[in-house]
Backbone as XML, in Angstrom:
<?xml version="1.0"?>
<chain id="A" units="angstrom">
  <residue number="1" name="UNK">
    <atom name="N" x="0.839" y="-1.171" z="0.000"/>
    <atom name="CA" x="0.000" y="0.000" z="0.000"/>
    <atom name="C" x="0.885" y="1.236" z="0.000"/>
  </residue>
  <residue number="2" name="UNK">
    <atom name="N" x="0.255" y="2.234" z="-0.621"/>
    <atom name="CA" x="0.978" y="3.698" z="-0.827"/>
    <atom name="C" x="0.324" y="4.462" z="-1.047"/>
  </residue>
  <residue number="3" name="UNK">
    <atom name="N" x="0.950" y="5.954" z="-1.223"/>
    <atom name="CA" x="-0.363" y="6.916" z="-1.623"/>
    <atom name="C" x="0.968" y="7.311" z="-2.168"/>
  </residue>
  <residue number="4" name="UNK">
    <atom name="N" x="-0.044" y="8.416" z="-3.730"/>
    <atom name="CA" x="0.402" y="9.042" z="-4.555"/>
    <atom name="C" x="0.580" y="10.673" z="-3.823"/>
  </residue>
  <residue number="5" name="UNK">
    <atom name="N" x="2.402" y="10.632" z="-3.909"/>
    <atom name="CA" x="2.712" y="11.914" z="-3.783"/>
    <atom name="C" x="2.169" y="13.107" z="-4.591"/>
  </residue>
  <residue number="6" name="UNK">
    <atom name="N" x="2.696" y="14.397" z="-3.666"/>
    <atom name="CA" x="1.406" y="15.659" z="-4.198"/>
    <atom name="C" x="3.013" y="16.013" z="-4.515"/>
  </residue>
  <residue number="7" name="UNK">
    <atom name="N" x="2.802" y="17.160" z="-5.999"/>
    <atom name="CA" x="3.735" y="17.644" z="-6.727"/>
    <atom name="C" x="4.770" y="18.375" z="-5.810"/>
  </residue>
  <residue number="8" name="UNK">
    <atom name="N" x="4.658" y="18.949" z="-4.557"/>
    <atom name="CA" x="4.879" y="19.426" z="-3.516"/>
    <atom name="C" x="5.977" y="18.299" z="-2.757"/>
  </residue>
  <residue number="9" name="UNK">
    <atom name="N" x="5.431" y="17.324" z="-2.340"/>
    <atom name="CA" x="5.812" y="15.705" z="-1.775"/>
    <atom name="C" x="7.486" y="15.817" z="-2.776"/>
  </residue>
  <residue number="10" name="UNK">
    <atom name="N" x="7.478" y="15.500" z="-3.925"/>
    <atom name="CA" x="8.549" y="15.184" z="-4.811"/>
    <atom name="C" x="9.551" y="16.048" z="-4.544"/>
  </residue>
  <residue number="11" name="UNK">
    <atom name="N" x="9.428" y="17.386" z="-4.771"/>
    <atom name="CA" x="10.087" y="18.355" z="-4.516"/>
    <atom name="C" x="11.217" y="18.508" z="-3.101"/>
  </residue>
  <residue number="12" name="UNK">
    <atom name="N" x="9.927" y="18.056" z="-1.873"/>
    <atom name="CA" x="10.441" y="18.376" z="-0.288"/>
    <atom name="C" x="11.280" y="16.864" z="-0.254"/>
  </residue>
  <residue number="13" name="UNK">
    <atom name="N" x="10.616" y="16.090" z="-0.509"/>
    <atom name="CA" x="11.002" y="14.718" z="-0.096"/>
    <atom name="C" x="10.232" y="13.395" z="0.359"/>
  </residue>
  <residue number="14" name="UNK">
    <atom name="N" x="10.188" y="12.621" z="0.607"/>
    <atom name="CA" x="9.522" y="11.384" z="0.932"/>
    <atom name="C" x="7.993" y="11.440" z="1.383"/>
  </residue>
  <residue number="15" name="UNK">
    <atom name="N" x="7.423" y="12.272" z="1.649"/>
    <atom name="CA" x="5.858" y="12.326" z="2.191"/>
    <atom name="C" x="5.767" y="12.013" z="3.220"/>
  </residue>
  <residue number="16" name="UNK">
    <atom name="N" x="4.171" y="11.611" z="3.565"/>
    <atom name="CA" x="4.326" y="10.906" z="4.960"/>
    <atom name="C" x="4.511" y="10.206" z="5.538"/>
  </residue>
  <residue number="17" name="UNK">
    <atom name="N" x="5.159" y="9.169" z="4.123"/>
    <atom name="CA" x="5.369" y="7.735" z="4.846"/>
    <atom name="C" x="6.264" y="7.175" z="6.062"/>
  </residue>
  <residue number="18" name="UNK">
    <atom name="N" x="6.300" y="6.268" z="6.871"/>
    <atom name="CA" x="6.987" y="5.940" z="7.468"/>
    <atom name="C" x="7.404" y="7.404" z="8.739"/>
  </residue>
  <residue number="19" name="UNK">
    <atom name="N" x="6.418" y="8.156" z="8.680"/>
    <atom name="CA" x="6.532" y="9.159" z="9.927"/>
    <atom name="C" x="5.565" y="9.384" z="10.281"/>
  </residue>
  <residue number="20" name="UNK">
    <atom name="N" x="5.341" y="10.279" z="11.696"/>
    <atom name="CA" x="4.588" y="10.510" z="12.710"/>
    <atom name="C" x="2.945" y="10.804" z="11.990"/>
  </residue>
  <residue number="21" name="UNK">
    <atom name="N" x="3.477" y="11.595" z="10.697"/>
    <atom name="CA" x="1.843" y="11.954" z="10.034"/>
    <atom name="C" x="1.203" y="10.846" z="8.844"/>
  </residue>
  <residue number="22" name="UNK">
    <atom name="N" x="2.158" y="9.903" z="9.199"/>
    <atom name="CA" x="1.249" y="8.510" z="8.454"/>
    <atom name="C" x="0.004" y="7.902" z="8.829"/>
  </residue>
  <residue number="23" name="UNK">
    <atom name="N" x="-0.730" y="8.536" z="8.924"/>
    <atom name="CA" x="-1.966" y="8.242" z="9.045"/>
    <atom name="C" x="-3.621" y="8.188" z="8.365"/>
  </residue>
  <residue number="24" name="UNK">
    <atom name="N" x="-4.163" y="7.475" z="9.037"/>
    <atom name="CA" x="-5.768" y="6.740" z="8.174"/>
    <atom name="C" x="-6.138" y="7.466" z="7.251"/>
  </residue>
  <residue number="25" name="UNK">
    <atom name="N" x="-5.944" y="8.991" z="7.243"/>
    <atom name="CA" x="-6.847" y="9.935" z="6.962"/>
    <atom name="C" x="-6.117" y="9.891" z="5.567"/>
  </residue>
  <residue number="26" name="UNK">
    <atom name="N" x="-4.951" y="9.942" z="4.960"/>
    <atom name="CA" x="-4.553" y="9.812" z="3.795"/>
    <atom name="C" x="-3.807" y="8.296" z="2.891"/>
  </residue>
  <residue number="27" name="UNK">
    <atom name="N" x="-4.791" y="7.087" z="3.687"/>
    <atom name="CA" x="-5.386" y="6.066" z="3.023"/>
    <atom name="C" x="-6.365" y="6.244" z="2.087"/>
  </residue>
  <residue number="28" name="UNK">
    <atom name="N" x="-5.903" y="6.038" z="0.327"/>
    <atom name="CA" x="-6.445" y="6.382" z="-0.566"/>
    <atom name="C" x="-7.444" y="4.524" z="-0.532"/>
  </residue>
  <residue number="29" name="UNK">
    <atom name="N" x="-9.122" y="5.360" z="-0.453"/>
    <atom name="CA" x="-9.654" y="4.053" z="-0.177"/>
    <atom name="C" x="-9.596" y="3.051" z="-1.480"/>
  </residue>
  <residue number="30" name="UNK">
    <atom name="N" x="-9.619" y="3.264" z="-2.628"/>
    <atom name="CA" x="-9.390" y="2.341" z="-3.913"/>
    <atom name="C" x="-8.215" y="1.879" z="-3.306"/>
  </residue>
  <residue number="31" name="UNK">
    <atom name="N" x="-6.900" y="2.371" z="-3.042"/>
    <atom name="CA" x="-5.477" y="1.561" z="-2.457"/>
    <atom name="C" x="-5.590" y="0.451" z="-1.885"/>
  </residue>
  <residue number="32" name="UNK">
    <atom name="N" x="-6.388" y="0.994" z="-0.359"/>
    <atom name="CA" x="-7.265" y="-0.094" z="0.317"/>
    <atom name="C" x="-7.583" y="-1.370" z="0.387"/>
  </residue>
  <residue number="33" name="UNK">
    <atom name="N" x="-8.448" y="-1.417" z="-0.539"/>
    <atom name="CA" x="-9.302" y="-1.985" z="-1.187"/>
    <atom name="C" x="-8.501" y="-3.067" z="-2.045"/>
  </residue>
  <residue number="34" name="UNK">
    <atom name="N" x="-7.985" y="-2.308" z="-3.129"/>
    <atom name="CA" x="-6.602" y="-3.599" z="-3.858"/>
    <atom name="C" x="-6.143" y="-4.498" z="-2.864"/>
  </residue>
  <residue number="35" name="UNK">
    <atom name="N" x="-5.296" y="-3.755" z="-2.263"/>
    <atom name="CA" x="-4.158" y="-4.412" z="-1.024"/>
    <atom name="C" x="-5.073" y="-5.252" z="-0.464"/>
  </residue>
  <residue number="36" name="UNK">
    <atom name="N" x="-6.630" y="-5.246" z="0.379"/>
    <atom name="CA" x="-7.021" y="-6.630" z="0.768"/>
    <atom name="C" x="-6.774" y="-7.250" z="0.049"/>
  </residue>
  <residue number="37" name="UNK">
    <atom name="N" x="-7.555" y="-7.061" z="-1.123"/>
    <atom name="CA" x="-7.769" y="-8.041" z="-2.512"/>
    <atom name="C" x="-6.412" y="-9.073" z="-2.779"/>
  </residue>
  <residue number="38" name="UNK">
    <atom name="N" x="-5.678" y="-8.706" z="-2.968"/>
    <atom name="CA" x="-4.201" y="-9.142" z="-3.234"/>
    <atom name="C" x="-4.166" y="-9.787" z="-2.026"/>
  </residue>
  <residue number="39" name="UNK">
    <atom name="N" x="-3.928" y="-9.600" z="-0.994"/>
    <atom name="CA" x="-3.564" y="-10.102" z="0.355"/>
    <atom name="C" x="-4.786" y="-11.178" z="0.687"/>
  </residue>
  <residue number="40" name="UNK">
    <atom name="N" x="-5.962" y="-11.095" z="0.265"/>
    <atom name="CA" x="-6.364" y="-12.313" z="0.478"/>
    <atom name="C" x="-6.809" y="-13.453" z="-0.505"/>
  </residue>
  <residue number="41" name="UNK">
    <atom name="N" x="-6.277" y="-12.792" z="-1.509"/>
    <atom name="CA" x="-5.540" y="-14.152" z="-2.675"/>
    <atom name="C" x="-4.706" y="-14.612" z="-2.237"/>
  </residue>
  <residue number="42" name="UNK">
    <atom name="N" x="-3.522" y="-14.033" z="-1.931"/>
    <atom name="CA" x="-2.126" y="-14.734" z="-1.275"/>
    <atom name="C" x="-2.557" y="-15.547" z="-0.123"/>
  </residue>
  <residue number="43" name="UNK">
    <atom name="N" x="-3.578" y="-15.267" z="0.862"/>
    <atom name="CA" x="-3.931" y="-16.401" z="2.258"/>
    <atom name="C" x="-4.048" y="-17.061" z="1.867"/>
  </residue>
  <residue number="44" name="UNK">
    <atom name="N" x="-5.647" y="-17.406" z="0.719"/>
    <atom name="CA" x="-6.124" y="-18.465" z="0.336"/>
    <atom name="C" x="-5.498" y="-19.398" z="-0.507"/>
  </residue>
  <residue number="45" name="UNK">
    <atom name="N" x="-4.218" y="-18.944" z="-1.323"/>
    <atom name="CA" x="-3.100" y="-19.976" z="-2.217"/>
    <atom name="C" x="-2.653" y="-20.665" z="-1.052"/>
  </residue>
  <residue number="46" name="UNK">
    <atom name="N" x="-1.447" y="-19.652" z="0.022"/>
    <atom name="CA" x="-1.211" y="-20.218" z="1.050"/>
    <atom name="C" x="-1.846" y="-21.524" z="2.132"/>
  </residue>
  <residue number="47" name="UNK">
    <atom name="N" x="-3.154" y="-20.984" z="2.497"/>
    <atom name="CA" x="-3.942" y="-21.813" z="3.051"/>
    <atom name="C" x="-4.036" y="-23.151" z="2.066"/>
  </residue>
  <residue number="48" name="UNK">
    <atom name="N" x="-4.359" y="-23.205" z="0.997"/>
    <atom name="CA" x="-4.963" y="-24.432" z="0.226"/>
    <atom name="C" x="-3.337" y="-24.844" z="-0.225"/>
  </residue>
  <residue number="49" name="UNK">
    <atom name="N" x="-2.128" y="-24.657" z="-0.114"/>
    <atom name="CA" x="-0.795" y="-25.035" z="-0.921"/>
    <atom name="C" x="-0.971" y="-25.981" z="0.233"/>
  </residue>
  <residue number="50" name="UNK">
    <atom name="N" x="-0.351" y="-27.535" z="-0.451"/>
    <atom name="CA" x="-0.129" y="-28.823" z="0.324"/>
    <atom name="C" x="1.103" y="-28.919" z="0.578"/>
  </residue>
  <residue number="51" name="UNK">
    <atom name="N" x="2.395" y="-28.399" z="-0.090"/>
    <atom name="CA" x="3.448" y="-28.553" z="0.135"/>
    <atom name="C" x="3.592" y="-27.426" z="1.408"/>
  </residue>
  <residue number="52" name="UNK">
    <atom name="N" x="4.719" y="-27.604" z="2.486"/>
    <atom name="CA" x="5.134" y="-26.741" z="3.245"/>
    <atom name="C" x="6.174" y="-25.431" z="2.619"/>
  </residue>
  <residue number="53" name="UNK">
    <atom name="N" x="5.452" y="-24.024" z="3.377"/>
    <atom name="CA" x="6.423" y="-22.821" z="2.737"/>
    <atom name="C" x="7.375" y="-23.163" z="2.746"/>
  </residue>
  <residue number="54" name="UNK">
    <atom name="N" x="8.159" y="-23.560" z="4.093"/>
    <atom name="CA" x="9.501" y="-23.372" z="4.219"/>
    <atom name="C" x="9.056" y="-24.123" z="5.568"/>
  </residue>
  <residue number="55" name="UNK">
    <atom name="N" x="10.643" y="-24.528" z="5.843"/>
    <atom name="CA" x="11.299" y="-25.427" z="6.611"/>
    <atom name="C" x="11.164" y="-24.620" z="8.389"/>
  </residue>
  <residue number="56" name="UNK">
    <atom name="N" x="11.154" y="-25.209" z="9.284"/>
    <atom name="CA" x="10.864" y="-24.256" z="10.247"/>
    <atom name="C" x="12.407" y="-24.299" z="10.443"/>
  </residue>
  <residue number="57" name="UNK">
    <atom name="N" x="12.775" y="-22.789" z="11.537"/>
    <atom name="CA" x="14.389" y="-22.636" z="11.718"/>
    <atom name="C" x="14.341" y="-22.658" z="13.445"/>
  </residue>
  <residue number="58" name="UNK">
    <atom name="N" x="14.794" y="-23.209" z="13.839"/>
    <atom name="CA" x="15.045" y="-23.825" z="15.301"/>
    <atom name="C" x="15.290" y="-22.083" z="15.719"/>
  </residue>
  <residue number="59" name="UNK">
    <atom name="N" x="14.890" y="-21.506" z="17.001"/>
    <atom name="CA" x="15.356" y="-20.282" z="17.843"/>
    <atom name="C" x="16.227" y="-19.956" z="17.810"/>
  </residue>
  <residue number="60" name="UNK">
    <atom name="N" x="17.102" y="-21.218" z="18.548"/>
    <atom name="CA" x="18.655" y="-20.904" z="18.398"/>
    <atom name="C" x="19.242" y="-20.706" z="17.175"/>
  </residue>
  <residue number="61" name="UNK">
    <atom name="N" x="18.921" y="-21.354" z="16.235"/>
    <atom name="CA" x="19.745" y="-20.744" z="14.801"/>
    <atom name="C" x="19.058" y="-19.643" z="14.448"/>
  </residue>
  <residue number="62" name="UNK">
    <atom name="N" x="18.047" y="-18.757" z="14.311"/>
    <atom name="CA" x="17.531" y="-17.245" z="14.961"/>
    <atom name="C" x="18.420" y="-16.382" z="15.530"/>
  </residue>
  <residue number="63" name="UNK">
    <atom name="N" x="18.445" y="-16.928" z="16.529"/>
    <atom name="CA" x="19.202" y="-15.678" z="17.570"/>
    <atom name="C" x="20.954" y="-16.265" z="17.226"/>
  </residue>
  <residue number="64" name="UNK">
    <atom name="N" x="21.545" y="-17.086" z="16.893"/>
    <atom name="CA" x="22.790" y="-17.086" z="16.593"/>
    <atom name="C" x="22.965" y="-16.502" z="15.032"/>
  </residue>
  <residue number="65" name="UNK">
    <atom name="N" x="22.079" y="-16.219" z="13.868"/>
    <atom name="CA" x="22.197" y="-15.430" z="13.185"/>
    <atom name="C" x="22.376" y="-13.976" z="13.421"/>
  </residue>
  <residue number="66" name="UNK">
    <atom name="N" x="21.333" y="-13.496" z="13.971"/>
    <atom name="CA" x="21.194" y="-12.218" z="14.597"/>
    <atom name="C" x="22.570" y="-11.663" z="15.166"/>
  </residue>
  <residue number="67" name="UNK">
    <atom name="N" x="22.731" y="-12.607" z="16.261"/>
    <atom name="CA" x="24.373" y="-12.063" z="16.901"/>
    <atom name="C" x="25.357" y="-12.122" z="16.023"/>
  </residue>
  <residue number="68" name="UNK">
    <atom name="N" x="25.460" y="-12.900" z="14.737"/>
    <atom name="CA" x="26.568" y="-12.993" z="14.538"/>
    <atom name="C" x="26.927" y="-11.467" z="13.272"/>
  </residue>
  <residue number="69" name="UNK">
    <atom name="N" x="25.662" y="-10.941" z="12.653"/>
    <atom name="CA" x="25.309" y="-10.517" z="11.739"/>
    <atom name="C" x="24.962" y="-9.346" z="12.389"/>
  </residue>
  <residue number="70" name="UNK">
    <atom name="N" x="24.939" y="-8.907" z="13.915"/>
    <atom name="CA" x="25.569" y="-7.445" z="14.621"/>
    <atom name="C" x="23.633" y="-6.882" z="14.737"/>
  </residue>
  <residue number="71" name="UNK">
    <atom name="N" x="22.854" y="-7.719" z="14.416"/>
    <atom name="CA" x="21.243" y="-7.157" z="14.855"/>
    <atom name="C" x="21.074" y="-7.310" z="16.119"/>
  </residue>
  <residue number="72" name="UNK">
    <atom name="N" x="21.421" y="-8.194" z="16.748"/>
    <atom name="CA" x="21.364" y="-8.392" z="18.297"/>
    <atom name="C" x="21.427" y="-6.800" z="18.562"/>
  </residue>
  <residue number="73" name="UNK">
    <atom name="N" x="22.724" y="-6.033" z="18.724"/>
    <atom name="CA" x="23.097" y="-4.678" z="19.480"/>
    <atom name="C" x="21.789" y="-3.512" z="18.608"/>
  </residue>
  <residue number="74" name="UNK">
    <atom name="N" x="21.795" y="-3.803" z="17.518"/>
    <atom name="CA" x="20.635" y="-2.969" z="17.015"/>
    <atom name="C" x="19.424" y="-3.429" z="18.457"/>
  </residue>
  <residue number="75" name="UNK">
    <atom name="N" x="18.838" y="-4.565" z="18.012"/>
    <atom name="CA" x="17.708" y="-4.697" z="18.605"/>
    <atom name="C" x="17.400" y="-4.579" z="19.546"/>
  </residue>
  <residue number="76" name="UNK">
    <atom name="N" x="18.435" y="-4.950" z="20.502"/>
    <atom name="CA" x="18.566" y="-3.868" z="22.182"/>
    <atom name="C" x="18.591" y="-3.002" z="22.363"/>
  </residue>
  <residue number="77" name="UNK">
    <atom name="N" x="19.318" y="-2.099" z="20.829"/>
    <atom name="CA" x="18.998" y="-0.468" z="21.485"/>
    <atom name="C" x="17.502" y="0.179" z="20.770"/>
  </residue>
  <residue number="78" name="UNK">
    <atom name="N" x="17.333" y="-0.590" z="20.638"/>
    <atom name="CA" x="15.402" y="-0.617" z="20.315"/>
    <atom name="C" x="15.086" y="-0.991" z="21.119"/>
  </residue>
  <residue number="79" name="UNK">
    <atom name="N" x="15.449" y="-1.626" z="22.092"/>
    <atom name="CA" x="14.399" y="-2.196" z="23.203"/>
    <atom name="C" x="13.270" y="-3.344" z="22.383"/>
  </residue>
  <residue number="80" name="UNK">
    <atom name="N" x="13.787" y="-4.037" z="21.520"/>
    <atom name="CA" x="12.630" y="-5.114" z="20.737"/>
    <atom name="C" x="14.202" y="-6.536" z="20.479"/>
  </residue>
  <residue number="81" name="UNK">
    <atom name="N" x="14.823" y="-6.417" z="21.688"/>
    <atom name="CA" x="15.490" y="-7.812" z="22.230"/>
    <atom name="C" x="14.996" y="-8.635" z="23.073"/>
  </residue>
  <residue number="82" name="UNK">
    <atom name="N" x="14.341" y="-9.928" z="22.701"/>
    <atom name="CA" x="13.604" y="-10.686" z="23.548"/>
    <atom name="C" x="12.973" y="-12.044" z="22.866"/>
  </residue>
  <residue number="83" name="UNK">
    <atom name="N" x="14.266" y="-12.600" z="22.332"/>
    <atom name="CA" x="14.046" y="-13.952" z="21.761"/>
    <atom name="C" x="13.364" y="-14.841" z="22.458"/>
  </residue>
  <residue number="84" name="UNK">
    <atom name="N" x="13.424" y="-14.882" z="23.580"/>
    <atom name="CA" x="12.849" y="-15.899" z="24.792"/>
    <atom name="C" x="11.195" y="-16.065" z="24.990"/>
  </residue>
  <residue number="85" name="UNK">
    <atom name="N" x="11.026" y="-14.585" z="24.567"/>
    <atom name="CA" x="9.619" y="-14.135" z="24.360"/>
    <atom name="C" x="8.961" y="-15.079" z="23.598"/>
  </residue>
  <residue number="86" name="UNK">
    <atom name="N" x="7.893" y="-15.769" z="23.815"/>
    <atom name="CA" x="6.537" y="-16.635" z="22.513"/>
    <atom name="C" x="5.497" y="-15.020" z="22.646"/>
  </residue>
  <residue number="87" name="UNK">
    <atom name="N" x="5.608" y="-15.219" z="21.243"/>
    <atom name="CA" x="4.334" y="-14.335" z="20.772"/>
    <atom name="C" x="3.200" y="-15.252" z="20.166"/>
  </residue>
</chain>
């Protein structure tokens, strides 16, 4: 999903995406609308595919990627470190 920058947008820079004024109110509803559409074609392939997506990856090979590949220190200083966590 996206919204079409205003001639203004191009000029300054990136719009509102991905900041504080990203919000509902300049959800273009046709956009909307696609993006379910699409997204719940993709469930229902998903749901009805007999073969498995992908292989499951054990935690520990998770979090020993992470550390080794320097996201660990990112993700702590986000405060969103907490492998131990089940969501």
């Amino acid at each position: 999903m996206h919204s079409e920058p205003s001639p203004r947008d191009i000029i300054v820079g990136r719009g509102w995406g991905h900041t504080s004024a990203d919000t509902m109110d300049k959800v273009d509803p046709r956009n909307l609308q696609e993006g379910a559409m699409v997204m719940a074609r993709l469930l229902l392939r998903l749901a009805n595919q007999e073969e498995r997506i992908a292989e499951h990856t054990p935690l520990e090979d998770i979090v020993k990627h992470l550390e080794e590949t320097g996201m660990r220190k990112t993700l702590e200083k986000e405060k969103k470190w907490h492998p131990h966590i089940v969501r």
